[in-house]
C-alpha positions in Angstrom: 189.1 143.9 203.2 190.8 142.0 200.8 193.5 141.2 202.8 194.2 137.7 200.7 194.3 139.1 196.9 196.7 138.9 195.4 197.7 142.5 194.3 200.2 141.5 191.0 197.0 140.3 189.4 195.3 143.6 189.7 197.9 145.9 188.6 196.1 146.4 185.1 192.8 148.7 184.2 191.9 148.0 180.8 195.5 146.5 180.2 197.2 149.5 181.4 199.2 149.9 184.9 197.2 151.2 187.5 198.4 151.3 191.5 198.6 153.8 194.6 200.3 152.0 197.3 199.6 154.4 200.6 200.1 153.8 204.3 197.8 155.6 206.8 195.7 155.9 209.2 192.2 155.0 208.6 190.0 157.7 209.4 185.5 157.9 209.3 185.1 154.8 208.0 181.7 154.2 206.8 180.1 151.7 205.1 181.2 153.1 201.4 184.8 154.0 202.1 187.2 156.1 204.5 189.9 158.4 204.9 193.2 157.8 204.6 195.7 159.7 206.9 199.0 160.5 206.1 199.7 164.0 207.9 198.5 166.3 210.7 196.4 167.8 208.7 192.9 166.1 208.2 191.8 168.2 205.6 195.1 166.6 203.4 193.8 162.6 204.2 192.8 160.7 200.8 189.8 159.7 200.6 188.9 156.2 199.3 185.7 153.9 198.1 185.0 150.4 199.5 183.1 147.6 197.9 179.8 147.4 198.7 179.4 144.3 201.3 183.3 145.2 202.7 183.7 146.0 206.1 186.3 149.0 206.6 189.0 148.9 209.0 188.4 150.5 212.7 189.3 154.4 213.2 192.6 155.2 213.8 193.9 151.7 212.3 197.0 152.0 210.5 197.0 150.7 207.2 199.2 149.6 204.3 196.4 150.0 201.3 196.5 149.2 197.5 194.2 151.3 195.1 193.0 151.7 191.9 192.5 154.9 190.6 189.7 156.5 188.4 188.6 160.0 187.1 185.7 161.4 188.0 183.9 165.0 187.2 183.7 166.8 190.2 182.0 170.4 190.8 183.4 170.5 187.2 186.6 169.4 187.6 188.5 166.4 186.6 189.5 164.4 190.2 191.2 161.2 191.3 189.0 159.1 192.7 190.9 156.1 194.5 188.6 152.7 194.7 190.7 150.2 197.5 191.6 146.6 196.0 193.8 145.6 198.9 194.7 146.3 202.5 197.1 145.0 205.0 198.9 145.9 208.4 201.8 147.5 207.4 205.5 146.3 208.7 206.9 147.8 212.0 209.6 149.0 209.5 207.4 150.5 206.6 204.7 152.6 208.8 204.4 155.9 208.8 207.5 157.8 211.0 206.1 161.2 213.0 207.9 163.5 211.2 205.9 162.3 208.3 202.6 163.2 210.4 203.9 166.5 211.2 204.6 167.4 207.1 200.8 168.6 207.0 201.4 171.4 209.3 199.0 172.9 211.7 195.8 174.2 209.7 193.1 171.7 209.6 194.5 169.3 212.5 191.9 167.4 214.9 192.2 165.3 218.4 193.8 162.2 216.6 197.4 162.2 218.1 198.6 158.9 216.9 202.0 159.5 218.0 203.3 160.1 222.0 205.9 162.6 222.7 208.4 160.8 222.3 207.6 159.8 218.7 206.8 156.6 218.8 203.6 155.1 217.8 200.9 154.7 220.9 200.7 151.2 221.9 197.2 150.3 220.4 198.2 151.6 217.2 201.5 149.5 217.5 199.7 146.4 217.8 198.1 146.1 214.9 201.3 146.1 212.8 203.1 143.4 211.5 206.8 142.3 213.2 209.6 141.5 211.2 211.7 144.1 208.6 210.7 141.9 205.7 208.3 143.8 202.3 204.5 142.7 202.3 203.0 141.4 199.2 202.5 144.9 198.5 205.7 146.7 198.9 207.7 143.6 196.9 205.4 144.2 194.1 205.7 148.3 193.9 209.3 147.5 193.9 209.4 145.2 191.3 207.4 147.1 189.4 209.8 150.3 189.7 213.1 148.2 189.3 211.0 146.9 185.7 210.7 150.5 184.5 214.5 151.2 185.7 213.7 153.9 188.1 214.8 153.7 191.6 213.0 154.6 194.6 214.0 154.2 198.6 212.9 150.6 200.0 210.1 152.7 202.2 208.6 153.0 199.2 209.1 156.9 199.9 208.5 159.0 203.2 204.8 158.4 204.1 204.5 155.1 202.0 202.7 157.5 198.7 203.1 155.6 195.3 201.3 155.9 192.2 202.6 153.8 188.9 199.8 154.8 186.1 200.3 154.5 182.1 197.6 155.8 179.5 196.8 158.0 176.5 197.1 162.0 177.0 194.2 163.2 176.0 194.7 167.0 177.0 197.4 168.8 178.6 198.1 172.6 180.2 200.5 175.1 181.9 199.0 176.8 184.8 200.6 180.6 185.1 202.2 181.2 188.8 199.5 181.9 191.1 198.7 183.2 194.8 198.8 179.5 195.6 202.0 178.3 193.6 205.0 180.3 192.8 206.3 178.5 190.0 203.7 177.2 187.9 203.5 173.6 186.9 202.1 171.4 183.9 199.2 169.4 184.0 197.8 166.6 181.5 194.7 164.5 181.8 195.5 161.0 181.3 193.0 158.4 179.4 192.4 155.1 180.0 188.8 154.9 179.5 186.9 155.5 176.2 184.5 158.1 178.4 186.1 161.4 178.7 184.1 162.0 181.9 187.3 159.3 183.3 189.9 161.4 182.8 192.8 161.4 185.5 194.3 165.1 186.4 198.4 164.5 186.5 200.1 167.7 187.3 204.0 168.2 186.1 206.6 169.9 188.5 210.0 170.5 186.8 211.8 173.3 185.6 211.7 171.9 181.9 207.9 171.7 182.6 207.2 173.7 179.5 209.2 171.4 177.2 207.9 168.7 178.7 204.4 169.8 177.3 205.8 171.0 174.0 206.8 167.2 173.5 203.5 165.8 174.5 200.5 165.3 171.9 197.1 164.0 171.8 197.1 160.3 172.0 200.4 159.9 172.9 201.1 156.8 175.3 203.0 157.7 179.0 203.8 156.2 181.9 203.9 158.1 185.1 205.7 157.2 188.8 204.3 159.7 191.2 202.0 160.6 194.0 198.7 161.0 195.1 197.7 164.3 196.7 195.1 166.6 197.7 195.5 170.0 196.8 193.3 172.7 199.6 192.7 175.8 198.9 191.5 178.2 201.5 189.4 181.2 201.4 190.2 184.5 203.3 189.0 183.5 206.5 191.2 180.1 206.5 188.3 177.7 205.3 188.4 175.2 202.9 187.3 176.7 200.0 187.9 174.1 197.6 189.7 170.6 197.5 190.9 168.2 194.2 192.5 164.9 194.2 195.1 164.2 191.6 198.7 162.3 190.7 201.4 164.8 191.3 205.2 163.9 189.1 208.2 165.1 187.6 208.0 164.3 184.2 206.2 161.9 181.9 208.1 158.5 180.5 207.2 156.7 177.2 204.3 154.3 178.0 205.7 151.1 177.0 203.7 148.4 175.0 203.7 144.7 177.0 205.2 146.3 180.1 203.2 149.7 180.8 200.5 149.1 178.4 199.4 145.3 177.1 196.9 146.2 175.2 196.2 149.0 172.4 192.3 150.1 173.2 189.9 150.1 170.0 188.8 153.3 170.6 192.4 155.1 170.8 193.2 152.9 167.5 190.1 154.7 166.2 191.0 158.2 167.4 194.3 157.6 166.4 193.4 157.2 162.9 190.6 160.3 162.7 193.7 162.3 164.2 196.1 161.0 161.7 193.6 161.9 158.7 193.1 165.4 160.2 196.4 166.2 160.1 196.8 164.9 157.0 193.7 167.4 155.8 195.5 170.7 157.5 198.9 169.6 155.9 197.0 169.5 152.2 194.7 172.6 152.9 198.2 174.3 154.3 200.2 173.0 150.6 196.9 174.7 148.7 197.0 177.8 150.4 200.7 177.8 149.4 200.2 177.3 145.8 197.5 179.7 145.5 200.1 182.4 147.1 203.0 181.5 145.0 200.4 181.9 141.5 199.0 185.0 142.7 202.5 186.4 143.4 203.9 185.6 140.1 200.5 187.3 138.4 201.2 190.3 139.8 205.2 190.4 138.6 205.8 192.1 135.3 207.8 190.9 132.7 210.8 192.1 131.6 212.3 193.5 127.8 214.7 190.9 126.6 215.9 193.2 124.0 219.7 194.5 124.3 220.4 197.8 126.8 221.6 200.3 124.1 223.5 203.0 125.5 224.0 206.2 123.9 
């Protein structure tokens, strides 16, 4: 689908950056959407929404796809959910290498062997790919877009072809304690572009600074964010999936730019912005009241003292 768009006009939801750029391998397509394989591991694909009328591409296609991404409340949880604008056959140069397909391990792995022995793609895979070393339409675009915010990224547009450029409003934000599942901890912030908080977008924070990172980050505040899109699994005790969520994963969180990262300020933030401003303008006033009524009760309560001269006999 969508093969012909062209993706620099859709880089925008509700005037702020939105794009994944992912290469995979499609997996169940259906008539509402598919999975998109990056790893040995199927439980780790990315799953991703069609329009309704579009055709998927075949199982087991390989696929160079651009995205949109939304939030969505699932089983409770704020969860990426990516909604495909673009697709094309990825460059001979740009696929995904086996070592790559291998990152995902061996727990959750099925019969699709894309690769031979020898690591090279299998030859009906192969031949759906585009010749030549030169970017797509895609990849110039993610590039341009990163050179723009003056980051730098690897012309594979990193190791399994995984990019998300996002900007927005934070509307809450975290730090999850170390855990059986992480040893370190990490931040996490839900980003707004939407005036729905059922829309939020789950971005988690890995960095040693994470905490600082958070101490620096308000309500409101505008950011712009060059990561990843992942699935995070967790099992239960007998190895099962017990639970699955979809989210950006970064580094740290960059100033979301006005006319580059964000084009247009959204009513509703202007709104929230003010309510916010008056608030704190309230707790600043009740805070300078409460003072004052200390500093009068403390000077009833001192007792005064004799002026008259110390005579000493």
């Amino acid at each position: 689908m969508g093969r012909r768009r062209n993706p620099y006009r859709m880089k925008f939801v509700n005037s702020m950056t939105n794009l994944c750029h992912m290469v995979g391998f499609v997996r169940n397509p259906t008539s509402t959407g598919y999975i998109i394989q990056q790893t040995n591991n199927i439980e780790q694909g990315i799953p991703v929404r069609i329009p309704a009328g579009h055709r998927p591409p075949a199982e087991g296609t390989m696929i160079d796809a651009t995205c949109h991404i939304f939030g969505e409340r699932i089983n409770g949880e704020p969860n990426c959910v990516l909604s495909v604008i673009a697709t094309e056959a990825p460059s001979v140069r740009h696929g995904l290498t086996m070592t790559a397909w291998r990152s995902g391990g061996t727990k959750g792995n099925d019969d699709f062997q894309p690769f031979l022995s020898t690591g090279k793609l299998r030859k009906e895979i192969e031949a759906g790919l585009a010749r030549g070393d030169k970017h797509s339409e895609t990849d110039k675009m993610m590039l341009e877009l990163l050179a723009a915010s003056g980051n730098q990224l690897d012309s594979g547009l990193g190791v399994s072809g995984n990019k998300v450029l996002i900007a927005g409003f934070v509307e809450m934000k975290r730090f999850v304690e170390p855990n059986p599942h992480q040893s370190h901890g990490y931040g996490e912030i839900y980003l707004r572009q939407h005036h729905d908080l059922e829309r939020l977008i789950p971005i988690r924070i890995y960095n040693e600074d994470v905490r600082s990172i958070l101490n620096k980050t308000t309500r409101l505040l505008p950011v712009y964010v060059e990561g990843t899109i992942r699935m995070k699994v967790l099992p239960d005790d007998q190895g099962n999936v017990r639970h699955k969520s979809l989210h950006i994963r970064c580094e740290d969180l960059h100033a979301g730019l006005r006319d580059k990262h964000i084009l247009q300020v959204p009513d509703w933030w202007r709104t929230e912005q003010q309510t916010l401003v008056a608030e704190r303008a309230a707790r600043q006033a009740a805070a300078a009241k409460l003072e004052e009524a200390r500093k009068k009760a403390l000077a009833s309560q001192l007792v005064p003292v004799d002026d008259a001269p110390l005579v000493v006999s």
